[in-house]
MDAnalysis code that builds the backbone (N, CA, C; Angstrom):
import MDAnalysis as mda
import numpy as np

u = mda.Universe.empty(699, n_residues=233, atom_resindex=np.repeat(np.arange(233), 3), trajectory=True)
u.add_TopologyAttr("name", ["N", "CA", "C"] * 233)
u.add_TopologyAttr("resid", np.arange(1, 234))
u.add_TopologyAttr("resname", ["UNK", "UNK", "UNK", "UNK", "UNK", "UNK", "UNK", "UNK", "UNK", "UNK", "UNK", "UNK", "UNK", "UNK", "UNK", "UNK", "UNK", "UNK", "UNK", "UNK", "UNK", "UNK", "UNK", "UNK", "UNK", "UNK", "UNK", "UNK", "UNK", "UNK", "UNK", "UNK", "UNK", "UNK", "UNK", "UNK", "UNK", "UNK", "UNK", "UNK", "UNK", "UNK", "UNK", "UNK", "UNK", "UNK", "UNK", "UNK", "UNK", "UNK", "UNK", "UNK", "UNK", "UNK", "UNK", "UNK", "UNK", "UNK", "UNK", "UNK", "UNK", "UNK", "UNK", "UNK", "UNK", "UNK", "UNK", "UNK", "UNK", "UNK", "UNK", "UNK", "UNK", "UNK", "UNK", "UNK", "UNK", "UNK", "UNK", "UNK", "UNK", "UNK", "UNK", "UNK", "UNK", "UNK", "UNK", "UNK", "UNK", "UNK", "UNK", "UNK", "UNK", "UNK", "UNK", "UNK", "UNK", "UNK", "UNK", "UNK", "UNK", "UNK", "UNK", "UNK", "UNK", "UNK", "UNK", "UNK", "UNK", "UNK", "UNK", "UNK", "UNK", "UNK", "UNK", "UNK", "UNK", "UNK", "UNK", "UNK", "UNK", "UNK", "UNK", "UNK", "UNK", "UNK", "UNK", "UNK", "UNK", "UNK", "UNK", "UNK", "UNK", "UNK", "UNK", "UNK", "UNK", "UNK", "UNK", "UNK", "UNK", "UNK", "UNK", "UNK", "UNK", "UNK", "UNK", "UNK", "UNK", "UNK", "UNK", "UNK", "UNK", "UNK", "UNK", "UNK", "UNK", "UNK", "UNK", "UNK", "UNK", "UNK", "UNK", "UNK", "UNK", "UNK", "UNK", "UNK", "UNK", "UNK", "UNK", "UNK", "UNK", "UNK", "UNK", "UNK", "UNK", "UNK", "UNK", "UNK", "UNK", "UNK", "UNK", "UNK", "UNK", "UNK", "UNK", "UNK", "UNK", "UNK", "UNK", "UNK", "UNK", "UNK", "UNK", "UNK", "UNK", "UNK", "UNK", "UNK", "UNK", "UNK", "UNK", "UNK", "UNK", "UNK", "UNK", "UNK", "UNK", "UNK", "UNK", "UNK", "UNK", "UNK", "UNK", "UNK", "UNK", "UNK", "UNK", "UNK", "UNK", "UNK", "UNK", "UNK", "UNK", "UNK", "UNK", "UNK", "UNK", "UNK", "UNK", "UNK", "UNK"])
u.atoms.positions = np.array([
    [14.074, -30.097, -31.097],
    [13.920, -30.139, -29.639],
    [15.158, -30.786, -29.024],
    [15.784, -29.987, -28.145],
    [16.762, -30.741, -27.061],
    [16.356, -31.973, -26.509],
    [17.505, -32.614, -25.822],
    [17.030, -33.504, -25.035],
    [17.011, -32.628, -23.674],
    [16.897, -33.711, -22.480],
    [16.858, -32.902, -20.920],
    [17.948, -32.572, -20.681],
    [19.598, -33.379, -21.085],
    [20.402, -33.127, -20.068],
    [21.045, -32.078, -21.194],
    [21.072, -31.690, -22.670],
    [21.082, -30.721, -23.253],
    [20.347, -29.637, -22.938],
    [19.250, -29.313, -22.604],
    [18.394, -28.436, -22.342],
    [18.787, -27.635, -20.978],
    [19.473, -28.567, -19.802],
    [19.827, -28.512, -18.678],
    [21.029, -27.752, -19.311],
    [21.858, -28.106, -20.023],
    [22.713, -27.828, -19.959],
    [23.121, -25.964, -20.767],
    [22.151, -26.059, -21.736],
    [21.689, -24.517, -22.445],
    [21.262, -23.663, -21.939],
    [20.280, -24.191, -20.667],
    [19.622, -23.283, -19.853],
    [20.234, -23.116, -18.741],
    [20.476, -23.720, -17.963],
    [21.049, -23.608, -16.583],
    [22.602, -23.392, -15.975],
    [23.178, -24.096, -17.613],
    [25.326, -23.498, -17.478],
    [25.051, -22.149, -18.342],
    [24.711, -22.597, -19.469],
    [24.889, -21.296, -20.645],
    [24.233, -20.019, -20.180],
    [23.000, -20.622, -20.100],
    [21.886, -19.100, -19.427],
    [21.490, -18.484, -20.483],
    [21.013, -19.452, -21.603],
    [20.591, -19.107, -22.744],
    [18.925, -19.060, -22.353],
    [18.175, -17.859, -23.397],
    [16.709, -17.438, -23.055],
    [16.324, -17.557, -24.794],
    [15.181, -17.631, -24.698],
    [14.228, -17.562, -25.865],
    [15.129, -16.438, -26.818],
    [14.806, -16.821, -28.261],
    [15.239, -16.065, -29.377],
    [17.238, -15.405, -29.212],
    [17.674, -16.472, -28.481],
    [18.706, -16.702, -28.327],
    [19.452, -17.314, -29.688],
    [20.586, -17.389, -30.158],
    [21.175, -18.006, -31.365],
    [22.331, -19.009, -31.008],
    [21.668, -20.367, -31.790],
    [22.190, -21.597, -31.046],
    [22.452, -22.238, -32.232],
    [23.746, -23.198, -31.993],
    [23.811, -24.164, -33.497],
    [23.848, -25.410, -32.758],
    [23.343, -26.741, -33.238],
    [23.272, -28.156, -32.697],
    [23.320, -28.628, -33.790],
    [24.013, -30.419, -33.294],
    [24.291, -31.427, -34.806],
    [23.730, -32.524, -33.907],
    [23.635, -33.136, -35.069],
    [23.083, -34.677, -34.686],
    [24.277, -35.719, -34.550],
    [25.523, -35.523, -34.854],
    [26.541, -36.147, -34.548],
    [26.771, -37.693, -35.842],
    [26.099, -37.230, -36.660],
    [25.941, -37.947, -38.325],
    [26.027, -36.881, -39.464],
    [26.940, -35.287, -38.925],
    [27.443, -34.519, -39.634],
    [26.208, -33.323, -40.454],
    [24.938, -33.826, -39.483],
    [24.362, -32.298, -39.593],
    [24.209, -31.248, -38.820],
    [24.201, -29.845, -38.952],
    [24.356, -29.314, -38.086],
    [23.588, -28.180, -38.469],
    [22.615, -27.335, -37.614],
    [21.723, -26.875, -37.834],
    [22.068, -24.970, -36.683],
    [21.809, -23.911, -37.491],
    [21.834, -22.710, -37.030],
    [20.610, -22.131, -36.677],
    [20.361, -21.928, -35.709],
    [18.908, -21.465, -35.377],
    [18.848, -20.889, -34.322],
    [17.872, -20.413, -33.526],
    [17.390, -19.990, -32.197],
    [16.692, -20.705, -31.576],
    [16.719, -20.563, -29.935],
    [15.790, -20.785, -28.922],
    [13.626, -20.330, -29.366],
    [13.277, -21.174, -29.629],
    [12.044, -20.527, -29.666],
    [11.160, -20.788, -28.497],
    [11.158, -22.377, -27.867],
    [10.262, -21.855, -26.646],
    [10.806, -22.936, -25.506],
    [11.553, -22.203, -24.678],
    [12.737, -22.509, -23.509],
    [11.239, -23.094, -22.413],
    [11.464, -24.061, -21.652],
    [10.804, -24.753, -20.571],
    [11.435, -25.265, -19.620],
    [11.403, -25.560, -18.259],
    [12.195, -25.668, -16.821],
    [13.035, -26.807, -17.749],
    [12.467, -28.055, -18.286],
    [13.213, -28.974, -18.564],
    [13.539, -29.087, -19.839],
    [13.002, -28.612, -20.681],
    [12.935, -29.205, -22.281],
    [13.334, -27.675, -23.136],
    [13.997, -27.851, -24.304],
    [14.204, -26.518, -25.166],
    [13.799, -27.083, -26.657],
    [12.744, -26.104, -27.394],
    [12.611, -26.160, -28.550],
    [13.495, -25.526, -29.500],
    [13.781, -25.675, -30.622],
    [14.417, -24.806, -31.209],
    [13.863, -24.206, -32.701],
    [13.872, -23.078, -33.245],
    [12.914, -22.330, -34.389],
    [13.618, -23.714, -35.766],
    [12.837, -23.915, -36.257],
    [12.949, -25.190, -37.294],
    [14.016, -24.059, -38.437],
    [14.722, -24.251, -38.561],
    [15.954, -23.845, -39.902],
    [16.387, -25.387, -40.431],
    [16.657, -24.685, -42.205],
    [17.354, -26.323, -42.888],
    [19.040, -26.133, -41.951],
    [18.899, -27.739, -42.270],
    [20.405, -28.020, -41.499],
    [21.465, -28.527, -42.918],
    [22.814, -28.345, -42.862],
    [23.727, -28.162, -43.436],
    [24.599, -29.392, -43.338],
    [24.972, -30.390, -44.457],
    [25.415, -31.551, -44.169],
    [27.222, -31.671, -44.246],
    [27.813, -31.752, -43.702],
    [29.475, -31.933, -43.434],
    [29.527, -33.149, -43.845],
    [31.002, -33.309, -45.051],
    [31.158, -33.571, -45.837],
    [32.305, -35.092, -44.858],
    [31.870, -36.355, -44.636],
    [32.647, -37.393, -43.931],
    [33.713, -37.800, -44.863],
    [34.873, -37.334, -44.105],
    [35.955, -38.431, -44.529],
    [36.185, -39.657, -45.098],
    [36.860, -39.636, -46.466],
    [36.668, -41.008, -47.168],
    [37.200, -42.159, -46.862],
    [37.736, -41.986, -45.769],
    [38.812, -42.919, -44.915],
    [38.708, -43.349, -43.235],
    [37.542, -44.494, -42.940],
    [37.326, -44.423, -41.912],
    [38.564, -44.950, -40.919],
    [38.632, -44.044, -39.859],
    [40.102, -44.410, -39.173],
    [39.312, -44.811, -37.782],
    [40.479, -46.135, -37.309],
    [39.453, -46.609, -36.233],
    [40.710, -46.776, -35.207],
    [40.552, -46.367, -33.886],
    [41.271, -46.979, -33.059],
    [41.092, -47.656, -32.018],
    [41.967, -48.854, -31.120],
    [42.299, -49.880, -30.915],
    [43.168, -49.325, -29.291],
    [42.429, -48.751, -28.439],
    [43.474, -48.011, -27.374],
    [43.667, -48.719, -25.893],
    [44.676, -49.312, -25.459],
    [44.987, -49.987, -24.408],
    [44.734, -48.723, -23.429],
    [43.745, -49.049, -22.259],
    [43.449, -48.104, -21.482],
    [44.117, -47.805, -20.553],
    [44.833, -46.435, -20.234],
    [46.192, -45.850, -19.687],
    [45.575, -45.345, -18.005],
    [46.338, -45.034, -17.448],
    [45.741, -44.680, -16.266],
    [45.526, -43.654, -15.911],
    [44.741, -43.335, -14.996],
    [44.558, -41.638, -14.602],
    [43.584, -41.330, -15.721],
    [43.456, -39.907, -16.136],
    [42.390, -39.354, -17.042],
    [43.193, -39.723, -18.388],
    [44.137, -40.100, -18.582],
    [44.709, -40.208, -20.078],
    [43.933, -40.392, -21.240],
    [42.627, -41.469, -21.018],
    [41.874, -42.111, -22.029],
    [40.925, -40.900, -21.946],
    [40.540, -39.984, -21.338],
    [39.809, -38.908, -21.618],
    [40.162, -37.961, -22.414],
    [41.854, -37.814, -22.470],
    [42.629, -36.867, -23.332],
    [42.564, -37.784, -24.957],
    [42.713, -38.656, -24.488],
    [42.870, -39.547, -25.839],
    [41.815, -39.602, -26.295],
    [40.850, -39.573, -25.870],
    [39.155, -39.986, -26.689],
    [39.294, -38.194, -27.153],
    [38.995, -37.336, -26.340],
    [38.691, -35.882, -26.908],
    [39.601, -35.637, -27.921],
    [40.898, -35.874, -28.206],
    [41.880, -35.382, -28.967],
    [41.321, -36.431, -30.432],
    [40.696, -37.494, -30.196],
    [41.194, -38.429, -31.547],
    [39.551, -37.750, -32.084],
    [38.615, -37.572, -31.247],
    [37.573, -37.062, -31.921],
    [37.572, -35.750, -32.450],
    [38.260, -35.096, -32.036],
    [38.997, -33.543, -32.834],
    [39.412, -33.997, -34.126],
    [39.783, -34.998, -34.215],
    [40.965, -35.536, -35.606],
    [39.849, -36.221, -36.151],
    [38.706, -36.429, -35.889],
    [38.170, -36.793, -36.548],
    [37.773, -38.500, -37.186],
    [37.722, -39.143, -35.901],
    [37.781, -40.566, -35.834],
    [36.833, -41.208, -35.945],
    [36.252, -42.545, -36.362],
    [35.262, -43.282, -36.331],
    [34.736, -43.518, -35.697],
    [35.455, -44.381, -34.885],
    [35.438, -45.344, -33.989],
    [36.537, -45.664, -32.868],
    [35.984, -46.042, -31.692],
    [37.487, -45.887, -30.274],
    [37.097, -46.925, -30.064],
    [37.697, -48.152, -29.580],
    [38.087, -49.453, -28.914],
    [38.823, -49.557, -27.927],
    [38.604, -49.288, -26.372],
    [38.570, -49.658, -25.337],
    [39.456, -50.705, -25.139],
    [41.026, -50.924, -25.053],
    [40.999, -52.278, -24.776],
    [41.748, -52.735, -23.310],
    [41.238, -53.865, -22.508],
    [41.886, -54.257, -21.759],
    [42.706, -55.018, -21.425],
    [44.284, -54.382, -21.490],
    [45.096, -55.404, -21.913],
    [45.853, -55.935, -20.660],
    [46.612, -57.141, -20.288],
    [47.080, -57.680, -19.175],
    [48.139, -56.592, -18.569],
    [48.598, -55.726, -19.724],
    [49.705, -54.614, -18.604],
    [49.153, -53.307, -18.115],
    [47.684, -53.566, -18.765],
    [47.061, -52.148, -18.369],
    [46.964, -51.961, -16.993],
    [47.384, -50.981, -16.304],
    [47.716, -50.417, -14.953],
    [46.022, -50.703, -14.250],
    [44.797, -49.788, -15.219],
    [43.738, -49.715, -14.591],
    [42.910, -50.801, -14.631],
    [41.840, -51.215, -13.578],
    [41.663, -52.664, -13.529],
    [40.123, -51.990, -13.370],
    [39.089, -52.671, -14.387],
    [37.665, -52.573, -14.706],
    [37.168, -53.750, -14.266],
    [36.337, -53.879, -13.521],
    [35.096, -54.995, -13.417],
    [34.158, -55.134, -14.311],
    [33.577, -56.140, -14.569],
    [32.396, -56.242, -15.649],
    [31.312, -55.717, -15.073],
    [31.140, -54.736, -13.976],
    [29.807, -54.466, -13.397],
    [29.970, -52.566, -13.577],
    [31.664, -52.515, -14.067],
    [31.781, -50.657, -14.572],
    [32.005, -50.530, -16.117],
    [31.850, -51.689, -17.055],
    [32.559, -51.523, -17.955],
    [31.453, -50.668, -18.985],
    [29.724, -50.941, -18.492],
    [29.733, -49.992, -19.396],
    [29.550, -48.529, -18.634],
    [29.173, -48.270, -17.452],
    [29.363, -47.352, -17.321],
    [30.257, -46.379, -17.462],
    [31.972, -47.003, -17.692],
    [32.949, -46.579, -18.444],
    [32.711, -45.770, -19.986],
    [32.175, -46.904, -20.786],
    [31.399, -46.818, -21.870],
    [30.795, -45.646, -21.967],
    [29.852, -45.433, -21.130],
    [29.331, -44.273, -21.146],
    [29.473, -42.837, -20.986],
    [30.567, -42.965, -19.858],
    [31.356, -41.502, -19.578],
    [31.896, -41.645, -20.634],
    [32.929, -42.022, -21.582],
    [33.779, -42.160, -22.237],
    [32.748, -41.892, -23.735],
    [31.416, -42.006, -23.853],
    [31.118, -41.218, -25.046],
    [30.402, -40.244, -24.972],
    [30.638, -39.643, -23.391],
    [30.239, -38.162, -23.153],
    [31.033, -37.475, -23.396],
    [32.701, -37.657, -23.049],
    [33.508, -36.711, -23.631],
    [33.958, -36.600, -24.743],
    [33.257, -37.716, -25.961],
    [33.819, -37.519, -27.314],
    [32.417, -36.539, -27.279],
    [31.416, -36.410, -26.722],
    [29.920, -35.566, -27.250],
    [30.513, -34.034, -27.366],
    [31.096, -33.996, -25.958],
    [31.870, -32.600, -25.995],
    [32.610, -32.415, -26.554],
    [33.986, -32.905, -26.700],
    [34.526, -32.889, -27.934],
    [34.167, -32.560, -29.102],
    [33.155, -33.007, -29.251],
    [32.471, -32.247, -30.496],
    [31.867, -31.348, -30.334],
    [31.110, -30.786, -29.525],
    [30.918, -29.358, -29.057],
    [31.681, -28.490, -29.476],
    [32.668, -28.395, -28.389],
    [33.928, -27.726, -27.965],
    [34.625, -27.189, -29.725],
    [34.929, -28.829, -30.069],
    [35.451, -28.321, -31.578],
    [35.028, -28.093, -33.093],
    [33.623, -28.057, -32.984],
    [32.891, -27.814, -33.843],
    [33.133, -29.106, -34.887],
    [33.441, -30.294, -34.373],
    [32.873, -31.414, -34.852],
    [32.028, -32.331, -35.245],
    [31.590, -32.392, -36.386],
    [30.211, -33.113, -36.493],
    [30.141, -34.312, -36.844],
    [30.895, -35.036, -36.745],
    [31.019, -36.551, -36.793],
    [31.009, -37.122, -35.302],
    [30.422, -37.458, -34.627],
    [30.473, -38.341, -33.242],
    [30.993, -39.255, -33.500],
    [32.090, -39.753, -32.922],
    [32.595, -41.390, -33.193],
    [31.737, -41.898, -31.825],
    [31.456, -43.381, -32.446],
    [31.472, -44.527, -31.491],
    [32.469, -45.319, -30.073],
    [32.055, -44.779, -29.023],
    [33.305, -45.503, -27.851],
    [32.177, -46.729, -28.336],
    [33.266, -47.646, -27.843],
    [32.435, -49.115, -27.565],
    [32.815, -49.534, -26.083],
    [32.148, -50.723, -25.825],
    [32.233, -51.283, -24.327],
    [33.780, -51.564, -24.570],
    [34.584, -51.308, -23.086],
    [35.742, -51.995, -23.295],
    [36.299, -53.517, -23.168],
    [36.947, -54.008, -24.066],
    [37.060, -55.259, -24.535],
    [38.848, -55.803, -24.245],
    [38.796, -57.043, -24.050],
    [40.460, -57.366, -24.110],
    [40.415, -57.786, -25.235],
    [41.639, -58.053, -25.614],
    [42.429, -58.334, -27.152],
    [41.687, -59.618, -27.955],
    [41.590, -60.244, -27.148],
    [41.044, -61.574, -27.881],
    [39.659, -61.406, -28.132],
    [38.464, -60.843, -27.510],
    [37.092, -60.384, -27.474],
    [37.121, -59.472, -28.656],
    [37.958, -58.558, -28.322],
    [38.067, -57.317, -29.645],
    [38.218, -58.231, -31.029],
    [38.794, -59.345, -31.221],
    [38.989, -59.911, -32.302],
    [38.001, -60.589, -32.569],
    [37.468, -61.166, -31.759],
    [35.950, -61.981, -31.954],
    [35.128, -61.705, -32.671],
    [34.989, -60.126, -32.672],
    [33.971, -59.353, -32.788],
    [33.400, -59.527, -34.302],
    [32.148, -59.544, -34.875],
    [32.244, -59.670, -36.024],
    [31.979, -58.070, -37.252],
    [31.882, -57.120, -35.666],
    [32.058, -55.640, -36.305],
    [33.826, -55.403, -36.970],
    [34.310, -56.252, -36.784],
    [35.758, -55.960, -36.881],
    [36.443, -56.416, -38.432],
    [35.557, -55.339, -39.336],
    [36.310, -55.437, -40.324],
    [36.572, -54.313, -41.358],
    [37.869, -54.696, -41.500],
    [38.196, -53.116, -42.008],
    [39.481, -53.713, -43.284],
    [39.521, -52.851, -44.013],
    [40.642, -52.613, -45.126],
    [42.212, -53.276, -45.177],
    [42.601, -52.323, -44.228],
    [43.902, -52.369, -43.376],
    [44.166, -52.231, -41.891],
    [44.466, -53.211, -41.156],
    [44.919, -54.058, -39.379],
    [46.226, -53.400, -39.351],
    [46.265, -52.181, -38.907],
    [47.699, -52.107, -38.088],
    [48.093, -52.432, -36.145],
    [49.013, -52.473, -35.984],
    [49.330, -52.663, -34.812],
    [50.594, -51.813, -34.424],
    [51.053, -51.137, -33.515],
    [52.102, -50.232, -33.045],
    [52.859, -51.205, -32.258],
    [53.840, -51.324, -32.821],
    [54.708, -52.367, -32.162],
    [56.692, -52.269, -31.889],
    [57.164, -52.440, -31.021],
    [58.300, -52.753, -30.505],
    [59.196, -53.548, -31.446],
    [58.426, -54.777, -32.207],
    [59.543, -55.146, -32.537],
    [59.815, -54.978, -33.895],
    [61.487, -55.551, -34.098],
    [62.415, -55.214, -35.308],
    [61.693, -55.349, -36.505],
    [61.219, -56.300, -36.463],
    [60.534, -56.571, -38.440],
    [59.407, -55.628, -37.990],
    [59.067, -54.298, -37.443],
    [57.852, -53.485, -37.437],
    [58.141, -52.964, -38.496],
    [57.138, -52.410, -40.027],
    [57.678, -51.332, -40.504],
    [57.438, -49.805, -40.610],
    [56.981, -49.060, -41.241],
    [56.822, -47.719, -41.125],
    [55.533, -47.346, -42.049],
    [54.805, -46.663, -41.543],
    [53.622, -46.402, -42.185],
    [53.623, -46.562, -43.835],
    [54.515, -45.843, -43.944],
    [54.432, -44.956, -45.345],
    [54.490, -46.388, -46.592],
    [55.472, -47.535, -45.748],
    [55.955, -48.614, -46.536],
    [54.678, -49.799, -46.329],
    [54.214, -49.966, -45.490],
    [53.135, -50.908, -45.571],
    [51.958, -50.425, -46.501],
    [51.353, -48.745, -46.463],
    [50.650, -47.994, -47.209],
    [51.129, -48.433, -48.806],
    [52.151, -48.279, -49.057],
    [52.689, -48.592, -50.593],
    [52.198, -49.861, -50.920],
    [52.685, -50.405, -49.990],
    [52.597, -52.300, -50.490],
    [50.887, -52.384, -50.567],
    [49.852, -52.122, -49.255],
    [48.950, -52.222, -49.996],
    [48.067, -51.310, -51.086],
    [48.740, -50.293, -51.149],
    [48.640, -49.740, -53.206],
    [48.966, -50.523, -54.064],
    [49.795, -50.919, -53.824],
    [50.652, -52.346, -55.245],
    [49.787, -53.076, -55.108],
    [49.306, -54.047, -54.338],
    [47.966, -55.164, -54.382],
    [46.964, -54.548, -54.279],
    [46.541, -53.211, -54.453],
    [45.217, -52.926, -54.556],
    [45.099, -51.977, -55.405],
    [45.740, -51.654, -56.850],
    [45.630, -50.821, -57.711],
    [45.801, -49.955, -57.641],
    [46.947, -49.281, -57.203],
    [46.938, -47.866, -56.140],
    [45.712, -47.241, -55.532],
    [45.264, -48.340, -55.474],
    [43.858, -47.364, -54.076],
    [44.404, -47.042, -52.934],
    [43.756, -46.584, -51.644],
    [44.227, -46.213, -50.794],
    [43.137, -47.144, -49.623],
    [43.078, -47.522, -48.521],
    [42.252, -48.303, -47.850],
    [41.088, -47.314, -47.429],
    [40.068, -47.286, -47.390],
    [38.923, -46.902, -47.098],
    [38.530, -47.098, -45.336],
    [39.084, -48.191, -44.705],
    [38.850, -48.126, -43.058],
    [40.413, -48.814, -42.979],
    [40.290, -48.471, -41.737],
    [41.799, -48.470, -41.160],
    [41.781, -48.746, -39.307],
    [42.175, -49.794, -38.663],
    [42.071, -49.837, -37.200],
    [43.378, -49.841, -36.736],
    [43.823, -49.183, -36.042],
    [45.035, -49.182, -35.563],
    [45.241, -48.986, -34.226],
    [45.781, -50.373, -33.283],
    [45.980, -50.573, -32.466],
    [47.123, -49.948, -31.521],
    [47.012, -49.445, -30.417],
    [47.982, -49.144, -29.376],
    [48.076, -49.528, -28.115],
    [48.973, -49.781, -27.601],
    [49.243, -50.768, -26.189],
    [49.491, -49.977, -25.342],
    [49.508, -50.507, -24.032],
    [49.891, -49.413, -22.936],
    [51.342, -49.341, -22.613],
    [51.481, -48.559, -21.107],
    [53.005, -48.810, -20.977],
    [53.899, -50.014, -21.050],
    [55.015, -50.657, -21.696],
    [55.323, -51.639, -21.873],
    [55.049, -52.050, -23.271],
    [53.899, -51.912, -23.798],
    [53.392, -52.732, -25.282],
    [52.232, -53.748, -24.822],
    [51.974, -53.799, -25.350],
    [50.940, -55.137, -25.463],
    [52.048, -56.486, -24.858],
    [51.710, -57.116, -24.283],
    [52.060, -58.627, -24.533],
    [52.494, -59.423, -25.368],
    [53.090, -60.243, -25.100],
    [54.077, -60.954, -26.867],
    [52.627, -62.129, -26.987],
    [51.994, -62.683, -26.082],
    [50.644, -63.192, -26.543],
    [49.554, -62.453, -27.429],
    [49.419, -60.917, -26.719],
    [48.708, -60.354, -27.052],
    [48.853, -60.200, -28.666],
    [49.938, -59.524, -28.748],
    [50.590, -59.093, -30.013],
    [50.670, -60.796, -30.919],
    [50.806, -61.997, -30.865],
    [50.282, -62.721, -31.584],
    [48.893, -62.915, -31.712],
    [48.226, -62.365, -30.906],
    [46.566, -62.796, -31.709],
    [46.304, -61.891, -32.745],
    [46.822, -60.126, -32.285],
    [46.849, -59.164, -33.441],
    [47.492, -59.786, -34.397],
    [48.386, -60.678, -34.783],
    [49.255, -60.603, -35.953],
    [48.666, -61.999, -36.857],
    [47.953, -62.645, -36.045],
    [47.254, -64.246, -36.506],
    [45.846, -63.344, -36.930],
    [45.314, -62.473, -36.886],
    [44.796, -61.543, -37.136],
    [44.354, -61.043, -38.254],
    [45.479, -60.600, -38.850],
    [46.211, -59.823, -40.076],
    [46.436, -58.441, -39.296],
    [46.665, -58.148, -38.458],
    [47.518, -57.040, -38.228],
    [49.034, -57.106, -38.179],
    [49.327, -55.269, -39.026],
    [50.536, -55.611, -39.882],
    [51.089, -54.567, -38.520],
    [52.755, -55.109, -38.212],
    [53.349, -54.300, -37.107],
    [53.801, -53.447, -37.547],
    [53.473, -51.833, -36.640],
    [53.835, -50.436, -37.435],
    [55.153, -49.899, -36.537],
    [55.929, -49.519, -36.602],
    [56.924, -48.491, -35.624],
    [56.365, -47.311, -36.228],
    [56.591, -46.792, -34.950],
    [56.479, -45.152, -34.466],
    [57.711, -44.855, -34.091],
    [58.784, -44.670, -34.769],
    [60.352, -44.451, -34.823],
    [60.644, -44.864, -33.556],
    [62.347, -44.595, -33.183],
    [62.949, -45.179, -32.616],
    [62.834, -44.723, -31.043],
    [62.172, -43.299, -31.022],
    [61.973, -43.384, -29.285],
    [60.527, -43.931, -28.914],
    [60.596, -44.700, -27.691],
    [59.930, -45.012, -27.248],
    [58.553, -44.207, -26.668],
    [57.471, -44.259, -27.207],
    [56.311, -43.071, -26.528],
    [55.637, -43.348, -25.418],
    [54.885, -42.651, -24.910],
    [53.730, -43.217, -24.059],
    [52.510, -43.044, -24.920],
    [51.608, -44.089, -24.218],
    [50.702, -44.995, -24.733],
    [50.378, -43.452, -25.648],
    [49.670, -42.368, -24.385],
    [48.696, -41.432, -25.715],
    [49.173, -41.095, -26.340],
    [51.169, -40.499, -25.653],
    [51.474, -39.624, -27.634],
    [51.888, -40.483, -28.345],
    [51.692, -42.186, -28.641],
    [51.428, -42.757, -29.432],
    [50.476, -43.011, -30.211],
    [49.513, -42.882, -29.426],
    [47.922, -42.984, -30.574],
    [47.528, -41.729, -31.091],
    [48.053, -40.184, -29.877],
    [47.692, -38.998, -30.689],
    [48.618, -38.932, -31.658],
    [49.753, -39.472, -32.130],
    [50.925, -39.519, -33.324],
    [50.349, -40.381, -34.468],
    [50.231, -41.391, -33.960],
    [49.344, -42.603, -34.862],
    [48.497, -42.041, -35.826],
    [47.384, -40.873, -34.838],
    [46.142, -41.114, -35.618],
    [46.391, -39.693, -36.469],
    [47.486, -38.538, -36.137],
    [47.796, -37.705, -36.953],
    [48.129, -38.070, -38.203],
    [49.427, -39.242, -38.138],
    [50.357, -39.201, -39.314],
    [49.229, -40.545, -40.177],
    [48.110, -40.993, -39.810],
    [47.077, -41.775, -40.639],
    [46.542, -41.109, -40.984],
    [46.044, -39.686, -40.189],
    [44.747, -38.832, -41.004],
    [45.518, -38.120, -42.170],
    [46.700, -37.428, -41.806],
    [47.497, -36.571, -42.926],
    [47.397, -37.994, -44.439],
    [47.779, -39.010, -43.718],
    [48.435, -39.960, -45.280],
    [47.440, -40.161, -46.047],
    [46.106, -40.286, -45.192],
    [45.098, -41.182, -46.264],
    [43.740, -39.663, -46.586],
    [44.211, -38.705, -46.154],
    [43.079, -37.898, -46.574],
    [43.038, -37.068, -47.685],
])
């Protein structure tokens, strides 16, 4: 059975009718082929078929996104859930252009894990990642959900190093394994803060360059989360 604003949305955009052929996932990588069996003003049933389980990535990749202005973080949430992401982290950092009150932050929250829903629609994705409420740097660290393998950070300065070389080093201390979760942080225009960027690094986040030209915030995190999904999958 649909929910309402699914049902609304099958019946009343799509203009889908009974014994219609429909596929839906639960967004925990099952996904089920079936038909309309009995359509109602508000509610849609669907004919019971087994559902088919998609196979999750052994490498949970998490990101860490300083919120950009304009629709950017909408491009950035839909694109990283195409790629196939965990988890999105909201963050509000002191150079971020857009300014949230604590009375929109989750309603933010909420739009913001409607368009990873579509996103998965759209791209036949069956992993839903998690938006979370958006958080500033120091809160995000608080957190005691915040633990993962390997802490990167995208960073400006000189001792940053390069994916491929921090990846090695932790193979050498970890038996050539490869890290299993992974959070990787991105700042907005400017970078993060040289405060900011010390709480990441008191942290254990290790500073990454994204070569020598300078990006903007998204085609930094849509670069980020490419050249992490290619390395560790």
């Amino acid at each position: 059975m649909l929910c309402e604003s699914e049902s609304h949305h099958c019946l009343n955009v799509l203009r889908l009718k009974e014994g219609d052929k429909v596929s839906a996932f639960n967004g925990q990588g099952e996904e089920v082929h079936t038909e309309i069996k009995i359509p109602t003003k508000s509610q849609v049933q669907l004919k019971e078929s087994q559902p088919t389980q998609s196979i999750k990535s052994k490498t949970q990749i998490v990101l860490g996104q300083a919120i950009p202005k304009g629709k950017n973080m909408d491009l950035i949430i839909e694109k990283a859930t195409e790629l196939g992401i965990s988890e999105i982290y909201p963050i509000i950092s002191d150079r971020s252009i857009v300014r949230i009150s604590s009375n929109e932050l989750v309603k933010k929250q909420e739009k913001w894990q409607r368009v990873a829903i579509e996103a998965c629609k759209q791209s036949g994705q069956n992993w839903l990642p998690k938006v979370h409420i958006p958080k500033k740097p120091e809160e995000l660290f608080q957190s005691d959900q915040l633990k993962y393998d390997l802490l990167l950070i995208a960073s400006l300065q000189k001792e940053s190093n390069h994916f491929k070389e921090i990846l090695s080093k932790y193979q050498v201390s970890h038996q050539k394994t490869k890290p299993r979760s992974v959070l990787i942080l991105i700042g907005p225009e400017g970078d993060f803060t040289p405060s900011e960027i010390n709480v990441a690094l008191n942290f254990g986040c290790a500073p990454i360059t994204l070569g020598p030209i300078v990006l903007r915030s998204e085609t930094a995190a849509l670069y980020s989360l490419s050249v992490l999904s290619y390395e560790l999958s």
